[in-house]
C-alpha positions as CSV (number, residue, x, y, z in Angstrom):
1,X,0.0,0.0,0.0
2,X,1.6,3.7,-1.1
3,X,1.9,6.2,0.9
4,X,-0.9,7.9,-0.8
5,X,-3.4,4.9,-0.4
6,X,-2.8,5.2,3.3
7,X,-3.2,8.3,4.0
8,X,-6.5,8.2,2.1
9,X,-7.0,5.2,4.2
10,X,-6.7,7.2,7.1
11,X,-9.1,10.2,6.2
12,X,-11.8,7.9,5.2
13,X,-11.3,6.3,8.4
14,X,-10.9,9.3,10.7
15,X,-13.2,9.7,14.1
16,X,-14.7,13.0,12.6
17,X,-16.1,11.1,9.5
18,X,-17.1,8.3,12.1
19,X,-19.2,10.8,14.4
20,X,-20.4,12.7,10.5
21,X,-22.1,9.1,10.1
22,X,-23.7,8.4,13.0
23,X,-25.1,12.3,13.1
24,X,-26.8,11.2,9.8
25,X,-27.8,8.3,11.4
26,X,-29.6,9.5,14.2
27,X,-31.3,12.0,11.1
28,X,-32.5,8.7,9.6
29,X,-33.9,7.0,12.4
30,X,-35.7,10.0,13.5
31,X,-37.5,10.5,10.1
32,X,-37.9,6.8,9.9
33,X,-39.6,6.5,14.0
34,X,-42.6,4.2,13.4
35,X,-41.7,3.4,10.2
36,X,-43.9,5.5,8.2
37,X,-44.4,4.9,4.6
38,X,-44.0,7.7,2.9
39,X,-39.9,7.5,4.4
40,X,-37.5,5.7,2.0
41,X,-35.5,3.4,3.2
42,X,-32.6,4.8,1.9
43,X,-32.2,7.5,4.9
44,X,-30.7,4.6,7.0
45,X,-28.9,3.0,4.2
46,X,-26.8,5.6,3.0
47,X,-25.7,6.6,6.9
48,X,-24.9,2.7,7.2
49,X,-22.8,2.4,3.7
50,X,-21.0,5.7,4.9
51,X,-19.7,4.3,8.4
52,X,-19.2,0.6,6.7
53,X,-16.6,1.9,4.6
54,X,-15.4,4.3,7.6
55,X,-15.3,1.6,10.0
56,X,-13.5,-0.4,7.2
57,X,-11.0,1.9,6.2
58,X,-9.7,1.8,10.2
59,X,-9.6,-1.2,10.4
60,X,-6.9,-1.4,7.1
61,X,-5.0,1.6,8.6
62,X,-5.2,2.0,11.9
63,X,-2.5,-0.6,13.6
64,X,-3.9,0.5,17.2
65,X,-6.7,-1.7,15.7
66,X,-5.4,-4.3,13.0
67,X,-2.3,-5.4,15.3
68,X,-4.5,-6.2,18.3
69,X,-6.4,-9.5,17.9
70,X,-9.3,-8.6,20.8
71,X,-9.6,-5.5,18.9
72,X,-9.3,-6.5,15.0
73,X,-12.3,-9.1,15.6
74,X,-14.6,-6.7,17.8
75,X,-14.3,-4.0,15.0
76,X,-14.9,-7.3,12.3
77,X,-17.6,-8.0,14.5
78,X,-19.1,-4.5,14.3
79,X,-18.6,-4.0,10.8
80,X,-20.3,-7.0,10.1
81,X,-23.4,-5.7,12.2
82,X,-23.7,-2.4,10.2
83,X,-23.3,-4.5,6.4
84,X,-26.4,-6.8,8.1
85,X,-28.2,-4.0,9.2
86,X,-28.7,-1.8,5.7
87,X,-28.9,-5.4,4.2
88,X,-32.2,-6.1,6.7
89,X,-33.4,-2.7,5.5
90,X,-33.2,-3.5,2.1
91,X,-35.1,-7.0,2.3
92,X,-37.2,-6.3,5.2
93,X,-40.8,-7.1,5.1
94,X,-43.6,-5.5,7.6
95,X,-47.5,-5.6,7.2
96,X,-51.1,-6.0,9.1
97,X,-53.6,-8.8,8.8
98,X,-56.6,-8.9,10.3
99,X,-57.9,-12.8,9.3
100,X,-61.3,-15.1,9.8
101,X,-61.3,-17.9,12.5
102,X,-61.8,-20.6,9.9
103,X,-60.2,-18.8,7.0
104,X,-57.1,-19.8,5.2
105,X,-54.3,-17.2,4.9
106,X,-54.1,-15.2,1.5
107,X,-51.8,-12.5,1.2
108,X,-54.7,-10.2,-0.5
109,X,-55.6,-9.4,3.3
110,X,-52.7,-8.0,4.0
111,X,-52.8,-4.4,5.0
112,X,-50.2,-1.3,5.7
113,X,-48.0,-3.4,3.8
114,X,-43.8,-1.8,4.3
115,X,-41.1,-3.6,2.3
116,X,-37.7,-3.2,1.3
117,X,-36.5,-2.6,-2.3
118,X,-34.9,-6.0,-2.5
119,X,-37.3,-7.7,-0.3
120,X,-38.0,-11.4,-2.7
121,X,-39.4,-13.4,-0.6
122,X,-41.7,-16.4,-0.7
123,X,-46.1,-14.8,0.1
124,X,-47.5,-16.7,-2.2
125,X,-46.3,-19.9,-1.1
126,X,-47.4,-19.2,3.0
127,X,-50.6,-21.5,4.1
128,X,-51.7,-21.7,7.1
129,X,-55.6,-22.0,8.4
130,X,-56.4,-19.5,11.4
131,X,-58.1,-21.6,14.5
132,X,-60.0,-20.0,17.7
133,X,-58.5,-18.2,20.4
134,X,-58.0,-17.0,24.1
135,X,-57.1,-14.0,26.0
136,X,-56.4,-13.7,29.0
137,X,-57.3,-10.6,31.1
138,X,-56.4,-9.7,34.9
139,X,-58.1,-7.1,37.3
140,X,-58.5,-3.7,35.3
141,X,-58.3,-5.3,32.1
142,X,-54.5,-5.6,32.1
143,X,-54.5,-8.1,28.7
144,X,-51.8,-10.8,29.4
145,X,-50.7,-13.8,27.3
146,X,-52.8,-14.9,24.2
147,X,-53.0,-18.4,22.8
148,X,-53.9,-18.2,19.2
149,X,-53.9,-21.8,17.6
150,X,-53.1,-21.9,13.5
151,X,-53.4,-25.3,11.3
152,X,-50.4,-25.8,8.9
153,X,-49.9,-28.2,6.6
154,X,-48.0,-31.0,7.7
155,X,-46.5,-32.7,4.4
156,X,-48.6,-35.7,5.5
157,X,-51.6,-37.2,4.1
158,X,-54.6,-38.2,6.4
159,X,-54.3,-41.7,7.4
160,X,-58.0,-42.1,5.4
161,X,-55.7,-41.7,1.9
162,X,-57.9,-38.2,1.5
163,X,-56.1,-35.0,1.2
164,X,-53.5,-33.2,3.5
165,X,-52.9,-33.3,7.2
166,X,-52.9,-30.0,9.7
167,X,-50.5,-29.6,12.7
168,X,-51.5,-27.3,15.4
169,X,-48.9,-24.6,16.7
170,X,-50.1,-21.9,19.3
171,X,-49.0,-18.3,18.6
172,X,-48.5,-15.3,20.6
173,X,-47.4,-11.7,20.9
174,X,-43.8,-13.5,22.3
175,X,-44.4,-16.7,19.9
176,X,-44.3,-16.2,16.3
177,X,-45.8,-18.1,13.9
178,X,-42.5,-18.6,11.3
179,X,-43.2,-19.3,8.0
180,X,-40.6,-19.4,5.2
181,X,-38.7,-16.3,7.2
182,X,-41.9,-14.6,7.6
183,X,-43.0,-14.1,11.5
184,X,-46.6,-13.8,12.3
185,X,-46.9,-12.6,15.9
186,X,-50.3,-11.7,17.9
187,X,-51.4,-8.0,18.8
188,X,-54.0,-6.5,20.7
189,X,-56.2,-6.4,17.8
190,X,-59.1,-8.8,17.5
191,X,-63.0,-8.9,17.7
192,X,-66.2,-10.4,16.5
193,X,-67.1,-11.3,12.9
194,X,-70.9,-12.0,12.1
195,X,-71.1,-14.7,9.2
196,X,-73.8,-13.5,7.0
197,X,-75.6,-14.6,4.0
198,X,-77.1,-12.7,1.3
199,X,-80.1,-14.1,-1.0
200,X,-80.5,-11.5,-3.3
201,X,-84.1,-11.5,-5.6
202,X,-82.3,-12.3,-8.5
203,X,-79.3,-13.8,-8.8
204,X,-77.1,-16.3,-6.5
205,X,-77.0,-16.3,-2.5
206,X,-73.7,-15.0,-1.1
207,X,-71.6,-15.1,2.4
208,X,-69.4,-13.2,4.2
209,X,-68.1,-11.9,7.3
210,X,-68.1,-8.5,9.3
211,X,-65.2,-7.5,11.1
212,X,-66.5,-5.4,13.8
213,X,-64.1,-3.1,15.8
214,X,-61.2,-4.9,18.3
215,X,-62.9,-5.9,21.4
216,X,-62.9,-4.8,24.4
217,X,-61.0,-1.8,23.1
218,X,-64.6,-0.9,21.5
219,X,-66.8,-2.8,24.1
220,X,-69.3,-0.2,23.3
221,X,-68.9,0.7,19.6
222,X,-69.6,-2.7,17.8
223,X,-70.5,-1.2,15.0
224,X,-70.3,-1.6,11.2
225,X,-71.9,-1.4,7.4
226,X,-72.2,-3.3,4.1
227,X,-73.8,-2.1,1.0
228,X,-75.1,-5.3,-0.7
229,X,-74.8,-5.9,-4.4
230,X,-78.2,-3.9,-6.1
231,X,-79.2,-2.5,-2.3
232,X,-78.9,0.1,0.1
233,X,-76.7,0.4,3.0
234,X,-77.1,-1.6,6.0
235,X,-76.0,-0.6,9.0
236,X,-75.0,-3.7,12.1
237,X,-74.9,-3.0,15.5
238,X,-73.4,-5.9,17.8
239,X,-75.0,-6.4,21.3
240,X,-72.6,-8.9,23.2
241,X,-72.2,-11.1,25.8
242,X,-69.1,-12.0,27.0
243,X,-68.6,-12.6,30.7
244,X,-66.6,-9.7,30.7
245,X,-64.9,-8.4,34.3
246,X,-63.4,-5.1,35.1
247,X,-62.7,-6.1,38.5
248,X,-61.3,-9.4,38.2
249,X,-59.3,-11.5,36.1
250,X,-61.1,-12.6,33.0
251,X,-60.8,-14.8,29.8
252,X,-62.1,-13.6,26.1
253,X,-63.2,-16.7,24.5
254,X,-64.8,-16.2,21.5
255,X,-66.5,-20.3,21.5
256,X,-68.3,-19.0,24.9
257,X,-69.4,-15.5,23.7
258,X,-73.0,-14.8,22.2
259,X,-74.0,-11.6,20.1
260,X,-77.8,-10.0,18.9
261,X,-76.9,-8.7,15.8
262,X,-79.2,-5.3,15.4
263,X,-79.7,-4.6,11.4
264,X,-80.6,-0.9,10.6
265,X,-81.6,-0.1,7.2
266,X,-84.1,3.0,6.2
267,X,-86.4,2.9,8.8
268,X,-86.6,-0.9,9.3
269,X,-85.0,-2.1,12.3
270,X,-84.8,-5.8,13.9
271,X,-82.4,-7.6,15.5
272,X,-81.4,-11.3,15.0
273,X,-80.4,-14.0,16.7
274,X,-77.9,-16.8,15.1
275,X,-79.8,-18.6,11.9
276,X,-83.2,-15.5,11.5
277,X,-83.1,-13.8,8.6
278,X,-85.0,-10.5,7.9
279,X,-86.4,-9.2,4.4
280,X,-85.1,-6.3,3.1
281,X,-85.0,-3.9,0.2
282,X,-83.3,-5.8,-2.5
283,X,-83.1,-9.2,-0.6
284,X,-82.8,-11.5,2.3
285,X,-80.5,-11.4,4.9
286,X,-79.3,-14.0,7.5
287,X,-77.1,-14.1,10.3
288,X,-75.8,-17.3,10.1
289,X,-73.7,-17.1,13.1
290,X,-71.0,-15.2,15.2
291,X,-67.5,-15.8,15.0
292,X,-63.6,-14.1,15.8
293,X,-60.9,-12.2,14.2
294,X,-57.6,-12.1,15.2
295,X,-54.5,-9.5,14.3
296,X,-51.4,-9.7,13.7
297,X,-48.2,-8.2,12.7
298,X,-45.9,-9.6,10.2
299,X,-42.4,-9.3,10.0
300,X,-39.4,-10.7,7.5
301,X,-36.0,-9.8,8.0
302,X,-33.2,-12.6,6.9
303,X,-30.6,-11.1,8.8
304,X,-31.9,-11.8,12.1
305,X,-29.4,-14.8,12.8
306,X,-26.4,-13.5,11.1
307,X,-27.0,-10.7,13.1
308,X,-27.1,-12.4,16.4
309,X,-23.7,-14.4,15.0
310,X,-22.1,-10.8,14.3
311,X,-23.0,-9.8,17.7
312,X,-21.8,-12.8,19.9
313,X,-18.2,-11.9,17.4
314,X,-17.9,-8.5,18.6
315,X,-18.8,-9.1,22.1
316,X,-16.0,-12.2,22.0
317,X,-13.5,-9.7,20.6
318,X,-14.0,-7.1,22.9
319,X,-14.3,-9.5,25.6
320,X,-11.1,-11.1,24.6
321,X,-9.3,-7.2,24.4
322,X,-9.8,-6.4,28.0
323,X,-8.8,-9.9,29.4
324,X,-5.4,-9.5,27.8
325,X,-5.2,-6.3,28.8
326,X,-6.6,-5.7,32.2
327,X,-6.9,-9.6,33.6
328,X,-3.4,-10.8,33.0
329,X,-1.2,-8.4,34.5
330,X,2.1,-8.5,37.1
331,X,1.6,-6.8,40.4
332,X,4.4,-3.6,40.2
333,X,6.3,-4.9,43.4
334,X,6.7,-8.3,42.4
335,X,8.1,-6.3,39.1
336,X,10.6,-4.4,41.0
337,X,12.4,-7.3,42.9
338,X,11.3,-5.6,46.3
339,X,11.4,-8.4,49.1
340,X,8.1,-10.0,50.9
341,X,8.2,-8.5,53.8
342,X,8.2,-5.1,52.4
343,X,4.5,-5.4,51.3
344,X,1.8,-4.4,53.7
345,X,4.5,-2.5,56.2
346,X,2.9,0.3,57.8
347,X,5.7,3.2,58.3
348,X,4.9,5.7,61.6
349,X,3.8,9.2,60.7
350,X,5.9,11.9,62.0
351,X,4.2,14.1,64.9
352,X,3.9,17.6,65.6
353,X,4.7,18.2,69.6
354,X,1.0,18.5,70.5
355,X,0.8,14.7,69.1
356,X,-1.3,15.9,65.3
357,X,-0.3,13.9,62.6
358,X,1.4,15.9,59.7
């Protein structure tokens, strides 16, 4: 390497450009804070490229850093991190689904959908069946774990020779569902879904479900509409019962809950119990039953591992850089030859005549 080269070397790798990166950093995490979509990614990725090649550049010039093993593979180990880190930006993956107990997964319901510029990875191939689920609720309605159960295939036929078999995993907000890299994790976000059918006076009869707001977030707002095909707007009202408690702990289980479903359209209104039906301008409508919804939030990042790798490096290396340094060391007086009996000797302090010490 000239003498040119390395003093390039060093000016890329200088602390001023290093503290320059992280400033522009800080810029890009603060405009990407929640991740909003109108953001482009590149705001962290450019900061991240800059101190890559800074870090890079001092570790090729700097021999306070290259000649010290502890040192060399923390830095290694950090660089690492921040090459992973605009790579997980790049093929990240973040979205919202709000799905049917009893429905299959499509990717069509996905919703605020985020995703990298390289992102590649496998949607369309994701199948999974949504099941029931609990909640669980202490006093004051302090939600605590939730126990969301999902069929996915299982590669196996049924032992009957007839189609595929289902495997039963439980998710939660701390237990992803993971699915070809992509994590489905629980959130607060569920309710009630009335299963309706629609029998129109011409044509052919069709169902559907009604995704009323989260519950018990909206205990009093259950409330929702649906224009049919050829009709006029009707307008649903949920009236629940839960078992609900305020004051004491408390499970939502949607297989135990009942709902009155109150149907508002013009100046007609009835309400109907699971399998009525009511006549109304344009057709029939039936409540066929009530059923849940469950959210959750999905998230791909394929660096996750190598990052966790890069991490247990760095902290090896620096680990390794202070034990060398700080653990194995001489004491000074065994260094200097002085004799045993020297250590811990206490020497009188001189005395002033009224018996202060000086």
């Amino acid at each position: 390497m000239t003498h040119r080269m390395m003093n390039m070397g060093r000016g890329l790798g200088s602390t001023r450009l290093a503290l320059v990166g992280m400033f522009l950093l800080a810029i890009g995490a603060a405009l990407s804070y929640d991740n909003p979509a109108e953001t482009p990614v590149w705001v962290l990725v450019v900061p991240l490229a800059f101190l890559a090649v800074n870090l890079l550049a001092a570790i090729a010039t700097n021999p306070r850093i290259n000649r010290r093993g502890g040192l060399l593979v923390f830095h290694l180990g950090l660089l690492a991190i921040i090459v992973l880190a605009g790579v997980g930006r790049l093929t990240h993956f973040d979205a919202q689904l709000e799905i049917t107990e009893g429905t299959p997964f499509s990717p069509s319901d996905l919703t605020n959908l985020e995703k990298g510029p390289l992102h590649s990875g496998a949607l369309q191939q994701l199948a999974f069946v949504q099941g029931s689920f609990t909640v669980d609720y202490s006093s004051g309605m302090v939600r605590g774990l939730t126990h969301s159960q999902v069929l996915i295939p299982d590669g196996q036929a049924n032992a009957s020779g007839g189609g595929q078999g289902w495997q039963t995993k439980v998710v939660g907000d701390d237990r992803p569902l993971i699915l070809e890299g992509y994590r489905f994790y629980t959130t607060f976000n569920k309710g009630f879904a009335p299963i309706l059918t629609w029998i129109p006076e011409q044509g052919e009869a069709i169902s559907g479900t009604i995704h009323m707001p989260p519950y018990p977030l909206f205990e009093y707002k259950q409330d929702s509409s649906w224009t049919p095909p050829n009709g006029q707007e009707i307008k649903f009202w949920l009236r629940l019962k839960t078992g609900l408690r305020e004051d004491a702990a408390w499970v939502l289980n949607g297989k135990t809950a009942t709902g009155v479903l109150v149907v508002n359209t013009g100046e007609q209104r009835v309400e109907l119990e699971p399998g009525q039906n009511v006549q109304l301008p344009g057709g029939n409508l039936r409540y066929d039953r009530l059923t849940t919804w469950m959210g959750y939030k999905v998230f791909y990042d394929p660096t996750l591992h190598w990052l966790f790798g890069a991490a247990l490096i760095a902290i090896t290396g620096l680990a390794t850089h202070f034990w060398l340094k700080v653990g194995v060391r001489v004491p000074s007086s065994h260094a200097a030859g002085s004799p045993a009996g020297s250590i811990g000797r206490l020497q009188k302090m001189p005395e002033t005549t009224d018996g202060r010490f000086l």
